[in-house]
N, C-alpha and C positions, 0 to 999 in steps of 0.2 A: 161703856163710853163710846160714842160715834167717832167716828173721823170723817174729819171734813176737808177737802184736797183742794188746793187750788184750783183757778181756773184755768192757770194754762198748763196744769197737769192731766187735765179732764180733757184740754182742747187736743195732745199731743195726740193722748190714746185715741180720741174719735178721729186725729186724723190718718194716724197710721191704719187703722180696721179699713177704715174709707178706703185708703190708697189700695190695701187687700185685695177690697171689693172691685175695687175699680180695673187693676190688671189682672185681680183673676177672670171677670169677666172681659175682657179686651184681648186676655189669651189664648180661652177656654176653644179658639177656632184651627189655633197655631199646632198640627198636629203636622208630624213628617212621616208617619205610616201611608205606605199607597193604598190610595182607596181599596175595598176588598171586594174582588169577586170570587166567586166559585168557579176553582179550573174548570176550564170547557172537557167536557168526554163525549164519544161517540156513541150514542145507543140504536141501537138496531131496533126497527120497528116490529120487529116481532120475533120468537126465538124461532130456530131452525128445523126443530124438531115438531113439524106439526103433521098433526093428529091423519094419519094416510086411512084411505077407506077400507072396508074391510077388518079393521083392527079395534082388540078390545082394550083400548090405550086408558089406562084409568087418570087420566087430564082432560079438563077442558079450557078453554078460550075463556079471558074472565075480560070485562072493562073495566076501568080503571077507578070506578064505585063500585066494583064487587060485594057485596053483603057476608061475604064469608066471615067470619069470627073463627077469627086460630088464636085469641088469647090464651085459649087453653085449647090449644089445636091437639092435646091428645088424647080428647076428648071426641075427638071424631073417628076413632077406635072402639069406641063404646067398649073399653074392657073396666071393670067399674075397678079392679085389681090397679091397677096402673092409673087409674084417676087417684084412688087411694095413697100410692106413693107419691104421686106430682106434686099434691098437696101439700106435704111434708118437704120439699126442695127449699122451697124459696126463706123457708124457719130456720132449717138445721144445716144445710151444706154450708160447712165449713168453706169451703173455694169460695161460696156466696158470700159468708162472711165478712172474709176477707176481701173481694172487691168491695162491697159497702165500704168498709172502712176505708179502703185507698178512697174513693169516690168522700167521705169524708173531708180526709185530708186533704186534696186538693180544693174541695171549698173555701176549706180555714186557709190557705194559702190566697185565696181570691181576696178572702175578708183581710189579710193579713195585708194586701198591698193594696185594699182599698183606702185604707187607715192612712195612707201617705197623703190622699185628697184633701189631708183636714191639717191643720194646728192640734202641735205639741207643745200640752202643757206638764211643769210638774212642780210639787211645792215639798220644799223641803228645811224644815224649821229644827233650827242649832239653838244650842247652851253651850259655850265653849269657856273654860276660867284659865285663864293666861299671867305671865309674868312677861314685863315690859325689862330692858335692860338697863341697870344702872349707873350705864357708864353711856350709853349715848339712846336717844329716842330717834323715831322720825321724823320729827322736827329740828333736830340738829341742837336740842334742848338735853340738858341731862333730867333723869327723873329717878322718884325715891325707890321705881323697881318695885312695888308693891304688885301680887295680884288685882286682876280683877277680872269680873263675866261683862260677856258681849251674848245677846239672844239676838239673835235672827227668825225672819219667816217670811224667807222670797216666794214669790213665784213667776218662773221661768217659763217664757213662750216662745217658740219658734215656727218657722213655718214658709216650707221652701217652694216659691211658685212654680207651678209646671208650667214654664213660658215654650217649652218646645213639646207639648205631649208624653214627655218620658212616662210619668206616672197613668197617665190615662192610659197610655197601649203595655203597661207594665198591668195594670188593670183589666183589659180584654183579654190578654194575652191568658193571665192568669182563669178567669171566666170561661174561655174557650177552653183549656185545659183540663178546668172542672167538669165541662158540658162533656167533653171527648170521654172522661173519666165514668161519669153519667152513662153512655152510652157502652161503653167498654163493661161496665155491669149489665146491661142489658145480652150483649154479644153472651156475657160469661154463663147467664141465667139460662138463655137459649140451648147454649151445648150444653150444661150440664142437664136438661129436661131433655136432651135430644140421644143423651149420652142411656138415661135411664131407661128411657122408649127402648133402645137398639138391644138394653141388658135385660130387659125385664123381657122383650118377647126372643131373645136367645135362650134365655133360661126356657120361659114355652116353648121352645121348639125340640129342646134336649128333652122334654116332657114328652113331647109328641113322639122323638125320636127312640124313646124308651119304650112307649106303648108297640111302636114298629117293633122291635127287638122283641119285647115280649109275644106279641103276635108269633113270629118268625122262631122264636123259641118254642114256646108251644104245638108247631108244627114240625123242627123239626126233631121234636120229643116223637111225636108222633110219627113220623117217618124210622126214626129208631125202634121205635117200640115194634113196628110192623114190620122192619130189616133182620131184630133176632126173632122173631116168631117163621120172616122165610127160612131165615139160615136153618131154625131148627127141621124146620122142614124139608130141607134138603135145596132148595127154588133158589136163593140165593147163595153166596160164598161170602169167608170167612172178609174177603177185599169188602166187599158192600158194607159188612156190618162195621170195617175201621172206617172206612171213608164216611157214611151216614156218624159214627162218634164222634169224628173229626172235624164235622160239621156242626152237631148239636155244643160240643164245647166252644167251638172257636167263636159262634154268635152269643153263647154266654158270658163268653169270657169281655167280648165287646160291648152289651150290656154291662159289664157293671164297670167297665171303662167308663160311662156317659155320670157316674156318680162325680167324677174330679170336675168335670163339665162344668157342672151344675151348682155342685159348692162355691165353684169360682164365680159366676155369676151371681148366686146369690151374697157370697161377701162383699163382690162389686158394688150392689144393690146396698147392703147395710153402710155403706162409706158413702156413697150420695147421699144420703137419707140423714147423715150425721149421728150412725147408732154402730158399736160395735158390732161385730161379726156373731162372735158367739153368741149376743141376745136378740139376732134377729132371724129368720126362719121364712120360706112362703111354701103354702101345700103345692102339693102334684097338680097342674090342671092340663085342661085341652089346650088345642093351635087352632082354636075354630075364630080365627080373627079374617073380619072382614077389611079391607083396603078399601079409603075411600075414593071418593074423583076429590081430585085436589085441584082447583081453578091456579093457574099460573099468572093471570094476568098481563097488563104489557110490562117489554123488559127495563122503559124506565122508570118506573114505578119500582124498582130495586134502591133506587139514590134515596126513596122515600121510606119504605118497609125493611132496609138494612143496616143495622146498630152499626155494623161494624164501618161501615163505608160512612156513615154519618159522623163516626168517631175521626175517622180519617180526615176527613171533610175538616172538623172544630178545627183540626190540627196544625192544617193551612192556614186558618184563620188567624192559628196563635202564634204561628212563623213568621205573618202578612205584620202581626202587630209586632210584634221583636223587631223587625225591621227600624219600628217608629224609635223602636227606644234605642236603635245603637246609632242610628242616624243622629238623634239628641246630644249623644255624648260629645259630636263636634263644637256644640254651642255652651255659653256660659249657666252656669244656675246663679238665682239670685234668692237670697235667705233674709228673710224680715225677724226679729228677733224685740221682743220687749221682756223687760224686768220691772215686777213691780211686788214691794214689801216694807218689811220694818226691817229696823235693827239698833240696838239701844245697849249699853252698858248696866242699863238698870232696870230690874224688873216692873217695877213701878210707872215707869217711864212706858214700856212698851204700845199702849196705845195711843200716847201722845200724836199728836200730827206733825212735832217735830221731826219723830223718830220713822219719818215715813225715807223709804228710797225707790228709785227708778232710772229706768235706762232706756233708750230706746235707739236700733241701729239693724244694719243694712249690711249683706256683704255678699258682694258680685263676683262669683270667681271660675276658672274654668281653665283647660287645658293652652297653653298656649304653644310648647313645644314637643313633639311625637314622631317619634320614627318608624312609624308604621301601624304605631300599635291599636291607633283607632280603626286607622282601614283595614287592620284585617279582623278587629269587633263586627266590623261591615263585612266584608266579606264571609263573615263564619254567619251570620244570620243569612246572608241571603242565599248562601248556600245548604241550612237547614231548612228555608223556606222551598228551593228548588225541590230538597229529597222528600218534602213533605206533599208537596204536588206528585212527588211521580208516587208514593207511597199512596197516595189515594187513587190517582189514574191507576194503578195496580190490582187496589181491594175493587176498583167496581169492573175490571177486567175479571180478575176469578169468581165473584159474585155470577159473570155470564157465563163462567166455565161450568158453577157446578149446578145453575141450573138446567144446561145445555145434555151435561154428563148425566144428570137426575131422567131427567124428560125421556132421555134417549134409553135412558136404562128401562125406567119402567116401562115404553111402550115396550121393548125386544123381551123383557121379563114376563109381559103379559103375552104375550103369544106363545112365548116360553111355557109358560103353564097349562097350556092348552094340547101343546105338542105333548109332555109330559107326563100329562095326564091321562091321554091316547096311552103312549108307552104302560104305562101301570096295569090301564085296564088291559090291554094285548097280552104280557108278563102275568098276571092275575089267571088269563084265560090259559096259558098254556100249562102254569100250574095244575089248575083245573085236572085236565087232560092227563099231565102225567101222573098225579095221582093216581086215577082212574085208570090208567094203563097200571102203574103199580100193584093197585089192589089188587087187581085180576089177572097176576102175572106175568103180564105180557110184558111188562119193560122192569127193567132194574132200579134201586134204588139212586143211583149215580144221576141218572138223567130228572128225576125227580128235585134232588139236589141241587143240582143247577139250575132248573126250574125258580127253585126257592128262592137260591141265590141272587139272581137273576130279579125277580120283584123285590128282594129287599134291596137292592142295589137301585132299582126301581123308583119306589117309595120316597128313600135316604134322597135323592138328587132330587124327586118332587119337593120333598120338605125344603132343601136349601136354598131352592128356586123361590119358594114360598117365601123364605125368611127373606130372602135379599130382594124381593120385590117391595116385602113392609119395609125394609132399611131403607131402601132406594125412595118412597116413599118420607120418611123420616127424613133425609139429607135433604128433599126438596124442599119441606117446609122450613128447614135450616137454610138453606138457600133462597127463600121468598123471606127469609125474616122472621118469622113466625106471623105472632098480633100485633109485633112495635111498631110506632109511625116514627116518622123523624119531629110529630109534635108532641113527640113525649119527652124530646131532650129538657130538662129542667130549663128555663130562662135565667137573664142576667139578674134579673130583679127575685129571683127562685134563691141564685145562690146565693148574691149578696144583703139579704135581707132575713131572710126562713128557711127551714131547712124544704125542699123538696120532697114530693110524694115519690117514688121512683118503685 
């Protein structure tokens, strides 16, 4: 059976939608958030550490088209071992995980108070069987008190205009929050790839630093072996042959100290990776890792290439919008509201057009007496807005530190190496020598000894110089950002609509 509604039930609904229409657009301009800019910060035209002559500084000068691709910047390592792992980050790290997921949730929060933009409807349909009183009605009638059902099937709309922007910057605000969220996954993806790089070639270095020992073991086996063959000969003394033991032991004993090294790095490694310890293992390798030139580019090109200051950045953006909405709270809201359904005593009866009901109403309301309490909803936003600005003036202050500290490291580390490796070769040669005085009697086993000593001591400080130039290396690219732009924050229409690629 149809129903057919009058006309001026038809006329009511078209005109309440209309009035909708008509002040949501005529308010749709009415927003009290201040306009938003990006705090001003200071960037220095170029960083401080630059490239002195004579120096084998592995940075160059980049502009700010650079072609370099550090999406998988540790892949300019060429270690194929550690491309291997990287690969496996972005699947299994649990830390990763878990950002996603916040980065999630703060989405469905965007979507959550997008929903306020719109009309709330909901319908809800009764059978109720009741008994009337038989000693007085509502009508001031007595009645025989018999049951009877009443069915119902409203439905109820509401829908609360945003004449002051509340919902709209309760809307960016949220947006912004996501995008920062968005970008704070990036920040996390970064160090945990920057974390593996530093673990995985410490474990190569403790590799490196074992074949040293080994070497330095094996010679000073050989220094022993030739200390009791003088002793027995009379050439040396019983002093030589403890001091030469005391030396073959204590560099053994230091050797198989670099085992605790090394398991800890590689557990390290199975925890990034998202795989227990016990089922994960990497063979013995070399340290023959080249360093590349890593272009630094200029230093404002940081606001662009840095999740973390990008994050920062949203964040002002969503204290800029808070602002709109607590400003709002000093003005009234106005609530449009329609009802329309059935309801009939008889089942029969229900889709009669008698049995039709509706309502239709308005209700304007708002604070009219406060003792503070709105101004300081105001002041508490505009004071999360302040610390939100200085909190990003901050991140792109340390962003200049560390790639100032990075720049300055690696050039003093690269000269460093050079010095170093002077020292080894010199240390190497004077071994040489006393050997050759030892065999042929002329010098004792002691000065030999020290000789030894002396290049593994050598050697140990070239390695850690080596290692802390590839880290120093590592923090820069951490410090340039990696491969992220600031065009890879998800957009507003990203979150509120589909999920993002990220």
């Amino acid at each position: 059976m149809k129903i057919k509604f009058k006309s001026n039930l038809v006329s009511s609904y078209a005109f309440i939608f209309l009035s909708v229409g008509v002040l949501t657009l005529s308010t749709t301009s009415c927003n009290l958030a201040p306009t938003y800019e990006t705090p001003k910060v200071t960037t220095p035209s170029a960083y401080k550490s630059e490239q002195s002559e004579g120096t084998d500084q592995l940075w160059a000068k980049a502009e700010p088209k650079d072609t370099v691709d550090k999406g998988q910047w540790w892949k300019m390592y060429k270690d194929t071992g550690l491309n291997a792992l990287e690969d496996q980050v972005k699947e299994s790290n649990l830390t990763l995980i878990a950002a996603d997921a916040k980065f999630r949730s703060s989405r469905a929060l965007a979507l959550q108070a997008r929903a306020s933009l719109f009309p709330v409807a909901s319908l809800a349909g009764a059978v109720t069987r009741q008994g009337a009183s038989k000693t007085y009605s509502s009508g001031g009638s007595y009645s025989s008190g018999s049951p009877y059902e009443q069915y119902s099937l409203p439905v109820d709309a509401s829908y609360t205009l945003d004449l002051w922007g509340r919902v709209r910057n309760t809307v960016s605000a949220s947006v912004y929050n996501a995008q920062a969220s968005a970008a704070d996954l990036q920040t996390a993806k970064l160090s945990i790839q920057a974390e593996l790089a530093n673990d995985y070639f410490g474990l190569k270095a403790v590799d490196e630093q074992r074949t040293i020992f080994d070497d330095t073991v094996s010679s000073y086996h050989q220094i022993l072996t030739l200390t009791q063959t003088l002793v027995k000969a009379g050439i040396d003394s019983e002093e030589d042959l403890a001091i030469a033991q005391t030396q073959y032991d204590s560099v053994t004993a230091q050797a198989a100290d670099l085992g605790i090294a090394r398991t800890n790095y590689e557990n390290a490694i199975a925890v990034l990776i998202g795989k227990s310890p016990s089922e994960f293992s990497l063979p013995r390798g070399s340290f023959d890792i080249q360093i590349p030139s890593l272009p630094a580019g200029l230093p404002s090109r940081l606001l662009e290439r840095r999740a973390d200051i990008s994050a920062a950045e949203r964040r002002v953006a969503a204290a800029n919008a808070q602002l709109g909405v607590a400003r709002s709270a000093y003005f009234p809201n106005l609530t449009l509201s329609a009802n329309l359904g059935l309801q009939t005593s008889t089942a029969a009866k229900w889709f009669q057009t008698t049995s039709k009901l509706w309502s239709l109403g308005s209700e304007l309301g708002g604070t009219v007496f406060d003792i503070g309490g709105l101004q300081g909803i105001n002041d508490q936003a505009k004071a999360q807005y302040d610390e939100a600005v200085a909190n990003y003036r901050l991140s792109v202050l340390t962003a200049f530190q560390s790639v100032e500290d990075n720049l300055n490291a690696i050039q003093v580390l690269s000269n460093e190496t050079r010095l170093q490796q002077t020292t080894v070769l010199s240390a190497k040669h004077t071994l040489d020598l006393s050997l050759t005085r030892f065999k042929a009697g002329i010098d004792s086993s002691l000065h030999v000894s020290t000789a030894e000593n002396t290049l593994l001591t050598a050697r140990q400080a070239a390695l850690q110089i080596k290692l802390r130039h590839i880290q120093a290396s590592i923090a820069l690219v951490v410090g340039l950002g990696g491969g992220w732009s600031v065009s890879d924050i998800p957009t507003r229409s990203d979150i509120v609509s589909s999920k993002p690629s990220l």
